[in-house]
C-alpha positions as protocol buffer text, in pm:
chain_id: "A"
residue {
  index: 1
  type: UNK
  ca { x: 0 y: 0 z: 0 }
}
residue {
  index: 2
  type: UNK
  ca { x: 144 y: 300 z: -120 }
}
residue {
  index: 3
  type: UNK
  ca { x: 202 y: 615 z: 194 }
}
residue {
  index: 4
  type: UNK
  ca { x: 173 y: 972 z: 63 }
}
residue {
  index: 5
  type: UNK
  ca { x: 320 y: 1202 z: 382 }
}
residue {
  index: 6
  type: UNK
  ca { x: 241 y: 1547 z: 353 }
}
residue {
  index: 7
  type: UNK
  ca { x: 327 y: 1833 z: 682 }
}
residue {
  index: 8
  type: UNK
  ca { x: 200 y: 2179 z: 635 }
}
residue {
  index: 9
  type: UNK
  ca { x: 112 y: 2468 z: 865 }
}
residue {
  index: 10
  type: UNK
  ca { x: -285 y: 2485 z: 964 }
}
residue {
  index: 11
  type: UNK
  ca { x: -517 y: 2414 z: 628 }
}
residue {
  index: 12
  type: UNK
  ca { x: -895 y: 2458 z: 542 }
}
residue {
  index: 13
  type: UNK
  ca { x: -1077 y: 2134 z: 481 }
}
residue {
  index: 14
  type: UNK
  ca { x: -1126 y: 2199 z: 125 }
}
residue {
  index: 15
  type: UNK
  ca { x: -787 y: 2263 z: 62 }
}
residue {
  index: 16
  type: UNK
  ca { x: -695 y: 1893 z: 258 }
}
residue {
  index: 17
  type: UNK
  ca { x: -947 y: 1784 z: 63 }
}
residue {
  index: 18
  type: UNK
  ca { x: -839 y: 1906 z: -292 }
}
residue {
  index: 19
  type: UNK
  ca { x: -499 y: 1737 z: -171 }
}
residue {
  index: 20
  type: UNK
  ca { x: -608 y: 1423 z: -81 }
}
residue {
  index: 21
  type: UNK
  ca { x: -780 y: 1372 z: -433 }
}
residue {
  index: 22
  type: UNK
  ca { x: -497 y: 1539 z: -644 }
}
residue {
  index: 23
  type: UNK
  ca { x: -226 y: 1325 z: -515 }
}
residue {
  index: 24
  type: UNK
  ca { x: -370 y: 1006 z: -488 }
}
residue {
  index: 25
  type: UNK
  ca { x: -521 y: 1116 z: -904 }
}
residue {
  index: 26
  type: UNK
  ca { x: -151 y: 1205 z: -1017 }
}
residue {
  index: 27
  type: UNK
  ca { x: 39 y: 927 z: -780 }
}
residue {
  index: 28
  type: UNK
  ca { x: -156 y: 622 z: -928 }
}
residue {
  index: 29
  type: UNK
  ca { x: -156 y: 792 z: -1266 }
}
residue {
  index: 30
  type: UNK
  ca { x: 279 y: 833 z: -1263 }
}
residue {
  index: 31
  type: UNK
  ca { x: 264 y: 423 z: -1092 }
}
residue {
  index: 32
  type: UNK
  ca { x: 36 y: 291 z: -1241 }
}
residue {
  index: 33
  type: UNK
  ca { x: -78 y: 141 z: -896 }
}
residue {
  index: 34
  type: UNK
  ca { x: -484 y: 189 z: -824 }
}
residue {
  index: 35
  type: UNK
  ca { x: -574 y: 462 z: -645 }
}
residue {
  index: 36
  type: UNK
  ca { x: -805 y: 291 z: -409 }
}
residue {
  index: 37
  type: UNK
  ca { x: -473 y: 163 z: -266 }
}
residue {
  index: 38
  type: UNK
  ca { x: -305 y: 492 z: -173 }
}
residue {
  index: 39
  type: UNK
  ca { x: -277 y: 576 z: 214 }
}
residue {
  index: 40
  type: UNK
  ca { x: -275 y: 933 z: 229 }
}
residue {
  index: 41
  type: UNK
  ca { x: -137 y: 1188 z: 590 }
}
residue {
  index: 42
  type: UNK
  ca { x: -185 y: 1557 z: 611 }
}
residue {
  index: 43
  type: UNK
  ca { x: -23 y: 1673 z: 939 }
}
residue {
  index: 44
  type: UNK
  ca { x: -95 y: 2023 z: 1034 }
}
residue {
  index: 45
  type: UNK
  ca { x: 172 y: 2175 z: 1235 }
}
residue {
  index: 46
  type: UNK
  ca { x: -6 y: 2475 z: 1414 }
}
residue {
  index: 47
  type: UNK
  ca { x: 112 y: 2802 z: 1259 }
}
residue {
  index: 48
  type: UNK
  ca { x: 304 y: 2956 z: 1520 }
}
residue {
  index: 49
  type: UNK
  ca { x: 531 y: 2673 z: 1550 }
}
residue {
  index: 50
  type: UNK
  ca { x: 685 y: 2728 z: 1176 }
}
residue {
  index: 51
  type: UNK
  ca { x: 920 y: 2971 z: 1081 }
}
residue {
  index: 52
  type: UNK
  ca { x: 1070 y: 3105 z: 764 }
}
residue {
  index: 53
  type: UNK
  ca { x: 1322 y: 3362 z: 800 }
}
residue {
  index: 54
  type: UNK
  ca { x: 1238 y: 3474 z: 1186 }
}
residue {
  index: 55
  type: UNK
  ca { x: 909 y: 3521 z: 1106 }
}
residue {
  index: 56
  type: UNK
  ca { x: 619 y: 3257 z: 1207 }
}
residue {
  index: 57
  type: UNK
  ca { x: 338 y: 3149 z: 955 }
}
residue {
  index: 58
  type: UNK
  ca { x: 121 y: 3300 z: 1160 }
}
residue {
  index: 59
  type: UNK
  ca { x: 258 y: 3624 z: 1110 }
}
residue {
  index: 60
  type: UNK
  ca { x: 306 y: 3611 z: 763 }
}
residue {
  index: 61
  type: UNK
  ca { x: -65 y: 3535 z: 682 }
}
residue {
  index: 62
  type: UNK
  ca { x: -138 y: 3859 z: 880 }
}
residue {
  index: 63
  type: UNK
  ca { x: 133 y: 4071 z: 660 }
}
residue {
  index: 64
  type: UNK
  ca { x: -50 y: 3893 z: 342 }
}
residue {
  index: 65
  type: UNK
  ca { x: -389 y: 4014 z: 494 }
}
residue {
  index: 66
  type: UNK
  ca { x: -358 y: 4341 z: 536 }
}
residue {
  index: 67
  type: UNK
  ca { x: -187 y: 4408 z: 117 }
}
């Protein structure tokens, strides 16, 4: 059984939900292997425990909020 892993900050359900469909679609499209057999993880580190240079996700939604 195929394991897609995927780690992201926080995510609306639609979005994990357009994931989950998209890679399991283009995984056992590339393999070859059916997509009913495709174990798929989305886990959501909270925001304000990821950084990219000094700055948390959680503050750089807000900056991309208020443009």
């Amino acid at each position: 059984m195929p394991y897609i892993a995927f780690e992201s900050g926080t995510l609306e359900k639609k979005v994990k939900q357009k994931l989950i469909e998209q890679l399991t679609d283009i995984s056992a499209d590339i393999t070859g292997i059916p997509k009913h057999l495709f174990l798929v993880s989305i886990k959501e580190i909270p925001d304000d425990d990821i950084a990219v240079g000094g700055k948390t996700v959680t503050e750089m939604k807000k900056e991309k909020n208020n443009t």
